[in-house]
TIRO-824524 format. One record per atom (N, C-alpha, C): y, z negated, x negated. Coordinates in steps of 0.2 Angstrom, whole numbers, padded with zeros to 4 digits, always signed. Example, Ala and Ser with C-alpha at 12.3 -4.5 7.8 and 13.67 -1.06 7.14 Angstrom:
<recs>
-0028-0039-0066 -0022-0039-0062 -0016-0039-0066 -0011-0035-0064 -0005-0036-0068 +0000-0039-0064 
</recs>
This chain:
<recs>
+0474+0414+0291 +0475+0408+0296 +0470+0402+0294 +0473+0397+0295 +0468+0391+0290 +0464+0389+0299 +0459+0385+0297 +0455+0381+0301 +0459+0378+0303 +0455+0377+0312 +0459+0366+0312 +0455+0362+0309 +0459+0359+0308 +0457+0351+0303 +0455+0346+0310 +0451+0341+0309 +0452+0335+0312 +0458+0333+0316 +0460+0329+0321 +0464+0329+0323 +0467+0322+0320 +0472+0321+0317 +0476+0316+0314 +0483+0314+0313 +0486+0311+0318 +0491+0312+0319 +0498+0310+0315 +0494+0308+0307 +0499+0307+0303 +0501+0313+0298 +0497+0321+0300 +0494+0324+0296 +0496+0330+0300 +0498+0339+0297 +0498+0344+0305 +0490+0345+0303 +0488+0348+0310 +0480+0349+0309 +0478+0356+0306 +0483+0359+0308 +0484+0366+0301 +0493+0370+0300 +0491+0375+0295 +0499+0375+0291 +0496+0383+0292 +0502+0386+0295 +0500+0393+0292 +0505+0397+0291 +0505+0402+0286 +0514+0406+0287 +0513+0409+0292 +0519+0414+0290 +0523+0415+0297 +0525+0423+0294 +0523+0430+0297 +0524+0435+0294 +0532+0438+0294 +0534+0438+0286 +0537+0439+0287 +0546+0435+0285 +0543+0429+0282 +0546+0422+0282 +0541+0418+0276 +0546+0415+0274 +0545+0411+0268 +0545+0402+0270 +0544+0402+0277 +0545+0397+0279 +0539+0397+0284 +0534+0391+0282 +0525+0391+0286 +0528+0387+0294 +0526+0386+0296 +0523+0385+0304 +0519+0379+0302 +0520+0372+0303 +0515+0366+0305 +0513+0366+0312 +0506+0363+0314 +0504+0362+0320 +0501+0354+0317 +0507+0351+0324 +0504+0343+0325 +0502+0341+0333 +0499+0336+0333 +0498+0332+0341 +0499+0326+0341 +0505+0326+0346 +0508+0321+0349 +0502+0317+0353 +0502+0312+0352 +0498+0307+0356 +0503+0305+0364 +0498+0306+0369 +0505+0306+0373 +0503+0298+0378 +0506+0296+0383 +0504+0291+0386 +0499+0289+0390 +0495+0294+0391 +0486+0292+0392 +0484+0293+0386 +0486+0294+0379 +0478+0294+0375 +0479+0301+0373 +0481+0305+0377 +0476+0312+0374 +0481+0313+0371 +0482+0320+0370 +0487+0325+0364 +0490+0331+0366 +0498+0331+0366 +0503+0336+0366 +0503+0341+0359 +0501+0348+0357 +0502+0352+0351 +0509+0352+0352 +0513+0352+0345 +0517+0356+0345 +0518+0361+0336 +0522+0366+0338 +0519+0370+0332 +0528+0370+0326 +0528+0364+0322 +0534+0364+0318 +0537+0368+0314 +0543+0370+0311 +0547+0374+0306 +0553+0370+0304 +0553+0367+0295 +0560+0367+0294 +0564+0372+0288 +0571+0370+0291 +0574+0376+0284 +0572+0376+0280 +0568+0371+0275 +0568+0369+0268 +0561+0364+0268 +0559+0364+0262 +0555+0359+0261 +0556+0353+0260 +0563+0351+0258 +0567+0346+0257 +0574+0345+0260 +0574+0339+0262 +0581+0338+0265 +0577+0333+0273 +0582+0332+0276 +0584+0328+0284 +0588+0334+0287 +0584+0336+0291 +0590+0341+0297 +0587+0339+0306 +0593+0342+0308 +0593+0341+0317 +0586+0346+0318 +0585+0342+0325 +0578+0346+0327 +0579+0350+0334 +0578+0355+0336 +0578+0359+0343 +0571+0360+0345 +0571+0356+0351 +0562+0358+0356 +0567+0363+0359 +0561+0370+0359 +0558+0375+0361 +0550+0373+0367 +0556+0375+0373 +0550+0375+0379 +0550+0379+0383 +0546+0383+0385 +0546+0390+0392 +0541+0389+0396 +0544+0387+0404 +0537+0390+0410 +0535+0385+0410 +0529+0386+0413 +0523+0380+0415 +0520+0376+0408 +0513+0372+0410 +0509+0372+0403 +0503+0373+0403 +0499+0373+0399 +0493+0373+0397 +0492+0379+0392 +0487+0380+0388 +0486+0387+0383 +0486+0382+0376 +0488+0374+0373 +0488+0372+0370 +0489+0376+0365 +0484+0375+0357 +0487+0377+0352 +0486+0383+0351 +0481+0390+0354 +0479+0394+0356 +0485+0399+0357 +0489+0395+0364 +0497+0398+0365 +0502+0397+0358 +0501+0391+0356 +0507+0390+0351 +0506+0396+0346 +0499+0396+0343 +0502+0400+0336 +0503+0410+0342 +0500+0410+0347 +0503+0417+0350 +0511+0416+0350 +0514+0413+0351 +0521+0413+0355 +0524+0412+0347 +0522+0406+0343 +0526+0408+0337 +0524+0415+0333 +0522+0418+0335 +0518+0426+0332 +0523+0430+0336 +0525+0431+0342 +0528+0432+0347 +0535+0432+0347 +0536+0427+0347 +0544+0422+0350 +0546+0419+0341 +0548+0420+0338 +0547+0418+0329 +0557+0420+0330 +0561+0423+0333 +0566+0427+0332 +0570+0420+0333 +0573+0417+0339 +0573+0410+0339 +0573+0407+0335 +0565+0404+0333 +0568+0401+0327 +0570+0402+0319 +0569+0409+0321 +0571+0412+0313 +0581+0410+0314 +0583+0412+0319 +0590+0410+0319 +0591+0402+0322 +0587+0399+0323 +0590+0391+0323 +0588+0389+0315 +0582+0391+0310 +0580+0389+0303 +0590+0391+0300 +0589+0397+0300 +0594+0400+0298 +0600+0396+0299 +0603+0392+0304 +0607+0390+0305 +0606+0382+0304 +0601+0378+0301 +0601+0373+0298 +0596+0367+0303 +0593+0371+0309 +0591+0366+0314 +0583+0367+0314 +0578+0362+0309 +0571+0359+0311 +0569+0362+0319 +0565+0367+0320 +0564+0368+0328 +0556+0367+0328 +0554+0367+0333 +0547+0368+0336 +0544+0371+0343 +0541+0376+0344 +0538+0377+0351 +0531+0370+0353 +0533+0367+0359 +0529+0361+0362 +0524+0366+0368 +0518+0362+0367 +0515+0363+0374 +0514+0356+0377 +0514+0357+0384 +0512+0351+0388 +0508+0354+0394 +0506+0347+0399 +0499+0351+0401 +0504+0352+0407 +0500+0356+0413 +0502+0360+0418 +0506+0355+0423 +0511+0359+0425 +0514+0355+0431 +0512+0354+0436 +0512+0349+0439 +0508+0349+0445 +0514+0347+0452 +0509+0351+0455 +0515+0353+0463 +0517+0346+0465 +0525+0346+0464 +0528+0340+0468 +0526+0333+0466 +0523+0332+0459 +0521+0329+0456 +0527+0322+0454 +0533+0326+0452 +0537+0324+0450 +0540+0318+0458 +0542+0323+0463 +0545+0323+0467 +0541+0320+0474 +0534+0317+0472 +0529+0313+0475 +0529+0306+0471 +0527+0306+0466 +0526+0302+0460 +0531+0297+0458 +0538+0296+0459 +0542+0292+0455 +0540+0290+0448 +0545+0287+0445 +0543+0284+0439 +0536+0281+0438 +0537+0282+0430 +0530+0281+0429 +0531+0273+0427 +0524+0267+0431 +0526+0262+0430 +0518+0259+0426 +0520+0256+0420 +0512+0253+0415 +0512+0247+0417 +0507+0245+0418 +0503+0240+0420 +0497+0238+0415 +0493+0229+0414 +0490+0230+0409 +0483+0228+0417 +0476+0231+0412 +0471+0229+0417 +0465+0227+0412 +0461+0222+0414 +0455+0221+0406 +0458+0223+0399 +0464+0220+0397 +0467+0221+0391 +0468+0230+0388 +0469+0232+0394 +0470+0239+0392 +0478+0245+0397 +0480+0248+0395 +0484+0250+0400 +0481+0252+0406 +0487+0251+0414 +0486+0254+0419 +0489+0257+0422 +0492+0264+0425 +0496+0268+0426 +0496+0268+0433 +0504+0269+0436 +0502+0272+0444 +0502+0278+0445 +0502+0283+0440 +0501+0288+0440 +0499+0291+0432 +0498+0300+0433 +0496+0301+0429 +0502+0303+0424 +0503+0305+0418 +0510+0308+0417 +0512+0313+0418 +0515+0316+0418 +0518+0322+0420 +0520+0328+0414 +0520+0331+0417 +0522+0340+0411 +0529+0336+0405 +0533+0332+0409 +0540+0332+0405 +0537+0326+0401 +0534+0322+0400 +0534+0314+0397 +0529+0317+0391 +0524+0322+0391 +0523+0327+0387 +0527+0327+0380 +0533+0331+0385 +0539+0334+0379 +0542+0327+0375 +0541+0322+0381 +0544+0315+0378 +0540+0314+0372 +0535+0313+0371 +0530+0311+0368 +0530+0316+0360 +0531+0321+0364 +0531+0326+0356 +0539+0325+0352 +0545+0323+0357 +0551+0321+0355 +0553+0316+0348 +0544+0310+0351 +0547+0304+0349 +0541+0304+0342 +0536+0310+0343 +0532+0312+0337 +0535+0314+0331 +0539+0318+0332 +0544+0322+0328 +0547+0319+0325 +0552+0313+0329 +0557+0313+0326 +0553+0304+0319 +0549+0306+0320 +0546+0301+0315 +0545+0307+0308 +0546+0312+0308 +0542+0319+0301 +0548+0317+0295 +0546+0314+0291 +0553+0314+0287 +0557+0320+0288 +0555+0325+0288 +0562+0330+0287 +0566+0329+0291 +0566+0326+0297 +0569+0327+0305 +0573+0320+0305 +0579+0323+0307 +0582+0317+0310 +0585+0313+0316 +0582+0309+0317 +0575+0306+0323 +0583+0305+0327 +0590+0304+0327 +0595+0304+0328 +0599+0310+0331 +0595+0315+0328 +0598+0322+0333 +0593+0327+0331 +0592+0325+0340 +0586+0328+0343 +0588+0333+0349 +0587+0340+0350 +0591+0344+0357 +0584+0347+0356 +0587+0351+0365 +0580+0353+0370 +0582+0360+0370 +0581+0366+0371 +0580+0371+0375 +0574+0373+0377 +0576+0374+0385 +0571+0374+0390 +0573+0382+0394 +0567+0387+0395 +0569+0391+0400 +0564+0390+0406 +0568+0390+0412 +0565+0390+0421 +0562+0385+0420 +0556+0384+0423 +0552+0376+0422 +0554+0372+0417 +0554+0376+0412 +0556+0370+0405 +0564+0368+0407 +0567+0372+0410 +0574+0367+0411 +0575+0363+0416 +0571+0364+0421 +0570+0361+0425 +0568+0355+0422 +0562+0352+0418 +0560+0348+0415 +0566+0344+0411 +0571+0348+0408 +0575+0344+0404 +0580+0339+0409 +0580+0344+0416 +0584+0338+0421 +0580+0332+0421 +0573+0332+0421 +0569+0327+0425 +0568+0322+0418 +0568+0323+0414 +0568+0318+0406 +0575+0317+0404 +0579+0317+0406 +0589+0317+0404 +0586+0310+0412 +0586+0312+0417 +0588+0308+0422 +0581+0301+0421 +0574+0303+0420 +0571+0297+0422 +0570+0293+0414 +0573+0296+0409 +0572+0295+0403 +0577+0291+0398 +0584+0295+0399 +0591+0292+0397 +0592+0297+0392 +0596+0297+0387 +0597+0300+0382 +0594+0302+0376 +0587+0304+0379 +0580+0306+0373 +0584+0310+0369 +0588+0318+0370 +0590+0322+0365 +0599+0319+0368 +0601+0322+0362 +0608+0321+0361 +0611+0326+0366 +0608+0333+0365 +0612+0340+0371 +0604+0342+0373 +0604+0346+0378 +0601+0349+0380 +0603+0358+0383 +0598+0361+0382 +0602+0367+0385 +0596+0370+0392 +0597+0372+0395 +0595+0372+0404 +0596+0379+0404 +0593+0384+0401 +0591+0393+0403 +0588+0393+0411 +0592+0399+0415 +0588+0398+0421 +0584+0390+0425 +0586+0387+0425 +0583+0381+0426 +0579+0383+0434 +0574+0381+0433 +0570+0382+0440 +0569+0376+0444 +0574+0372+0447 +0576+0367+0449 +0573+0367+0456 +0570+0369+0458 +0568+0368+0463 +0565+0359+0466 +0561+0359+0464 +0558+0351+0466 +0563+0347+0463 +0568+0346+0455 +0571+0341+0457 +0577+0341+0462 +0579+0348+0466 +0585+0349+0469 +0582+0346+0478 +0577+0345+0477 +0572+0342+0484 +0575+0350+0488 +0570+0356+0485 +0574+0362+0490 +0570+0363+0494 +0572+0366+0502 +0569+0368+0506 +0567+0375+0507 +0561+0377+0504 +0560+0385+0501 +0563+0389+0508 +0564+0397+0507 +0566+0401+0513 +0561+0403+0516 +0562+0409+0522 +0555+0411+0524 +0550+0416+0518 +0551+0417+0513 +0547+0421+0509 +0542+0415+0505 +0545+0409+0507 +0537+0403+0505 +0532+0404+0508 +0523+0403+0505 +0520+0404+0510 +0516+0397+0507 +0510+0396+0513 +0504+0390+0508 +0499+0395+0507 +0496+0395+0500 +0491+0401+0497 +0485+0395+0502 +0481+0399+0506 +0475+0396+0510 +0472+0395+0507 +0468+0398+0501 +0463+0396+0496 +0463+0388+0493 +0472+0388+0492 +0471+0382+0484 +0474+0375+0490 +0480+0378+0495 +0482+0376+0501 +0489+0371+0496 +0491+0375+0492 +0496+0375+0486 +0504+0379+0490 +0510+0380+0490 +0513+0383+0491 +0517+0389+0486 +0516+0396+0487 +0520+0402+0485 +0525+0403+0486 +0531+0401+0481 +0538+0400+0481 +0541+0406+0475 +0536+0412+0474 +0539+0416+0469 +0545+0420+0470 +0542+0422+0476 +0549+0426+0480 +0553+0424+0483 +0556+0419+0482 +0560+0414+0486 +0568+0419+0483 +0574+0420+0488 +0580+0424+0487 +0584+0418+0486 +0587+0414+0483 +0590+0411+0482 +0597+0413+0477 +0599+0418+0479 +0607+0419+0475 +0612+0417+0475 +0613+0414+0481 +0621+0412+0484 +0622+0404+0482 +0624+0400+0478 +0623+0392+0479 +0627+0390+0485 +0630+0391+0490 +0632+0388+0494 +0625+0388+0498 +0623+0392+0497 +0615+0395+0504 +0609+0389+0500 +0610+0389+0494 +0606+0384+0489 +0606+0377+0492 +0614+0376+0491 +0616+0369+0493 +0614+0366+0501 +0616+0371+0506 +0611+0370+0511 +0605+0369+0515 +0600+0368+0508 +0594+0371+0510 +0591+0365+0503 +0597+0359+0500 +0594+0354+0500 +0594+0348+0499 +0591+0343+0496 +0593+0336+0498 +0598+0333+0493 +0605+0335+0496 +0610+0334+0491 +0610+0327+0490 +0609+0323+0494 +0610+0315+0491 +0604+0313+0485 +0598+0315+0488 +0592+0314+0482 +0595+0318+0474 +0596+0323+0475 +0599+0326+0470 +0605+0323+0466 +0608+0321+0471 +0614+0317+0467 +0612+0311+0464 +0609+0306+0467 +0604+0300+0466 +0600+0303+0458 +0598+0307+0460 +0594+0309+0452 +0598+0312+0446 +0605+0315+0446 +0606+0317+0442 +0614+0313+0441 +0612+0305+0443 +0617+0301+0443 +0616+0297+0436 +0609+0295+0433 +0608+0293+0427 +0607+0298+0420 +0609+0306+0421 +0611+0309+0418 +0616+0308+0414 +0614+0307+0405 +0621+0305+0402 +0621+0311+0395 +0613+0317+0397 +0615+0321+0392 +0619+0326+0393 +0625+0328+0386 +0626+0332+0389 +0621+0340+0388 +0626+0345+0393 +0621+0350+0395 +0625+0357+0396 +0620+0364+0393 +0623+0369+0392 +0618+0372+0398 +0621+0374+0406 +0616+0376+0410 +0620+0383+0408 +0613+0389+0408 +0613+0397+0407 +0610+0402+0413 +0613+0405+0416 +0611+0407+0422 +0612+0416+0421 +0608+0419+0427 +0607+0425+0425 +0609+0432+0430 +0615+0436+0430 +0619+0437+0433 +0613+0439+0439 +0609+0444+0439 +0606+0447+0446 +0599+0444+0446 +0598+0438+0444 +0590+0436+0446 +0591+0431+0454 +0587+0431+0456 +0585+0431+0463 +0585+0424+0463 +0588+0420+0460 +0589+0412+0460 +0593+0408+0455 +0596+0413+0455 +0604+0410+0453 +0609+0407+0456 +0608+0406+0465 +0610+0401+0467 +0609+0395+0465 +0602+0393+0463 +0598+0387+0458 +0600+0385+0453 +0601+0391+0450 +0604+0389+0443 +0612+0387+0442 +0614+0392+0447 +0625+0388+0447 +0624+0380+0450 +0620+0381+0456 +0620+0375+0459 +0620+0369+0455 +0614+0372+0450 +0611+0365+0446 +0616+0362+0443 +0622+0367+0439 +0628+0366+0436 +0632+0363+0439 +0635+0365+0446 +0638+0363+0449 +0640+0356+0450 +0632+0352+0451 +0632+0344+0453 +0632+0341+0447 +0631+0344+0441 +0632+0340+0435 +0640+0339+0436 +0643+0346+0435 +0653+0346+0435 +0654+0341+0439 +0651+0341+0446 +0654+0337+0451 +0653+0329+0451 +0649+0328+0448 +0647+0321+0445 +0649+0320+0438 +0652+0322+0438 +0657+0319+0432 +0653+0320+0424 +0646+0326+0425 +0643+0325+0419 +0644+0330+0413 +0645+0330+0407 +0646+0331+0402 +0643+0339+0401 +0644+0343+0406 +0641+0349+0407 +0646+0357+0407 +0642+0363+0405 +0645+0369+0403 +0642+0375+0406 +0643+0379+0408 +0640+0383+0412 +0643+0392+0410 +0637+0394+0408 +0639+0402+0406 +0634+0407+0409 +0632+0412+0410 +0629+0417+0414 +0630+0421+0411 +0622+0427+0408 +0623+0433+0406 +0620+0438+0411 +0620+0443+0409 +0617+0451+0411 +0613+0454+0408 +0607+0453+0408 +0601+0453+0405 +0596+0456+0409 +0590+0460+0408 +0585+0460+0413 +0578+0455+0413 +0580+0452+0407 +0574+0449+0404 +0575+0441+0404 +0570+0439+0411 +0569+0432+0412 +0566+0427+0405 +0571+0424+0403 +0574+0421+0397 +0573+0424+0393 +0581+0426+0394 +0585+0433+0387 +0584+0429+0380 +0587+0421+0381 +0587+0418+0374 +0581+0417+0368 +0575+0421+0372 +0572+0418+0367 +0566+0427+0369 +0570+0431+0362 +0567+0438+0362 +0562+0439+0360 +0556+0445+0363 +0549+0446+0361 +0549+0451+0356 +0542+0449+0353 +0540+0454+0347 +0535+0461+0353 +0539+0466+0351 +0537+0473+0353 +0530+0475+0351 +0526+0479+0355 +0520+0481+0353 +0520+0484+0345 +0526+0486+0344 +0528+0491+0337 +0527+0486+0332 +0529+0480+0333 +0529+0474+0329 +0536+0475+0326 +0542+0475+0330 +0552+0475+0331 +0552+0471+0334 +0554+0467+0334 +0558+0461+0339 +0563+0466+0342 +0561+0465+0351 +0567+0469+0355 +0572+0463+0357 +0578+0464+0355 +0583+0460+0354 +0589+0466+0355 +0594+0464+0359 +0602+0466+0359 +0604+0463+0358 +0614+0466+0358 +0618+0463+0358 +0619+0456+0362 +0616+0456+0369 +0619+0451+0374 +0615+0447+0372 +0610+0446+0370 +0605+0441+0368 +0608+0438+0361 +0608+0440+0359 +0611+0439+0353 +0619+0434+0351 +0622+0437+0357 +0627+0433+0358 +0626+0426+0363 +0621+0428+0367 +0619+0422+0370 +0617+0418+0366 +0611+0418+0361 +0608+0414+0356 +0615+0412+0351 +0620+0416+0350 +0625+0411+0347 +0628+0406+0349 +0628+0406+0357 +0632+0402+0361 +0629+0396+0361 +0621+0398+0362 +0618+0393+0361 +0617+0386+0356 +0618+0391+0349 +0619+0387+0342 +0624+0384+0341 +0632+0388+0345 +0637+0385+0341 +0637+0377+0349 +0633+0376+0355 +0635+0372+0356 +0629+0366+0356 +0624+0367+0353 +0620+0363+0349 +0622+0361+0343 +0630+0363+0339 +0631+0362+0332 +0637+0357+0335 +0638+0357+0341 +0646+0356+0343 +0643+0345+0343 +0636+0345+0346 +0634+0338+0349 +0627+0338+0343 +0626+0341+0340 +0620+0339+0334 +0622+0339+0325 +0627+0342+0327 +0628+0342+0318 +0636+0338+0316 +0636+0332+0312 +0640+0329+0312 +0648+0330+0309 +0651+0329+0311 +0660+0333+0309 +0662+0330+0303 +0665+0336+0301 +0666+0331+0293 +0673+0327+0293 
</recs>
């Protein structure tokens, strides 16, 4: 495993292979809208050519590039089959969400102060992903023109909140489990509590299965106001018996109903995001058939809005 280098953002600050694979692992940092730096850890087909790009995002943030080379150690199956199938990908980090930040905050508006920038707020988990988005698409391999997202739970939730306050950053997005709470303004059920310590809210066990019972419980007009400027299209993936799959049809549901460019599929899986399989203590990637055919469905409707028709 090499050092890190300096950090230089015309440069990855290290290269390492990837066990197993003839194709190395770049790590770069995105400069994001305060100054500081989003890692992300790159892979292309080839060492030559221009190909489409897939971000790879799960859960919350923070772990930087510590997490990156784990999860590409980890999580490499993904991109061995999107490599394999012609599409430049990378796992991104960005820093931690913060509670209701989105959903408090509104857009982010810059301002100049003593000849410097001035923010009314700080950035947010998603503008992260924007920032490593618009880093990327700068790598000659990458074709800065088709660019797609897949995102599992908070990461697809984030794909809503960059499609709507953003425009058409990626060409398609794909929305696993989207954890849509904060952008659906939900009203959590009695299983919320406020953790007295941090004086934060515990929303882990929330039962959310039925989307009518979803839709009840939240600020449908805000919701639709938000995912009225939605122009990407989007593969929302839901998960037949997880506990908030009301959140996830629902999610889909207001896309359909709003007229937006949306596809809605649902597997049977026991593994919160099945699409993106783990490396076994054995060192076997545990992977089935359903995963497997999900990660198909995935690529062929990435290839449908990302690779051009002859």
């Amino acid at each position: 495993m090499n050092q890190l280098r300096s950090p230089d953002i015309t440069e990855p600050v290290a290269v390492d292979e990837v066990p197993g694979s003839d194709r190395p692992v770049s790590y770069h940092l995105a400069e994001t809208r305060d100054g500081l730096y989003a890692p992300y850890a790159l892979r292309t087909p080839a060492d030559e050519g221009t190909f489409p790009f897939v971000f790879l995002a799960y859960g919350n943030g923070g772990g930087g590039l510590a997490w990156l080379r784990e999860r590409v150690r980890t999580h490499a199956y993904v991109m061995e089959r999107l490599l394999d199938a012609g599409y430049a990908c990378a796992w991104g980090r960005y820093r931690t969400e913060v509670e209701l930040g989105f959903h408090h905050g509104g857009p982010l508006v810059v301002d100049q102060r003593q000849g410097m920038e001035l923010l009314n707020r700080s950035p947010l988990e998603f503008e992260d992903e924007l920032a490593i988005l618009r880093h990327v698409g700068a790598h000659p391999r990458i074709d800065a023109d088709r660019l797609g997202h897949v995102g599992v739970s908070h990461a697809g939730e984030m794909l809503y909140k960059l499609a709507s306050q953003y425009g058409r950053v990626v060409r398609a997005g794909v929305a696993c489990e989207p954890a849509n709470h904060e952008f659906l303004d939900l009203t959590p059920d009695d299983s919320a509590f406020v953790n007295p310590e941090t004086h934060l809210r515990n929303i882990e066990e929330m039962q959310m299965r039925d989307p009518a019972f979803v839709r009840s419980r939240i600020n449908e007009p805000l919701a639709l106001e938000r995912i009225g400027p939605i122009d990407t299209p989007m593969l929302v993936m839901g998960r037949d018996d997880d506990h908030l799959q009301g959140i996830f049809r629902l999610s889909y549901d207001l896309l359909e109903e709003s007229g937006k460019d949306a596809t809605w599929v649902s597997w049977d899986h026991p593994l919160h995001g099945y699409i993106f399989p783990v490396l076994g203590a054995d060192g076997v990637v545990e992977v089935d058939e359903v995963q497997d055919r999900a990660i198909d469905g995935v690529i062929a409707f990435l290839d449908q809005h990302l690779k051009p028709t002859a």
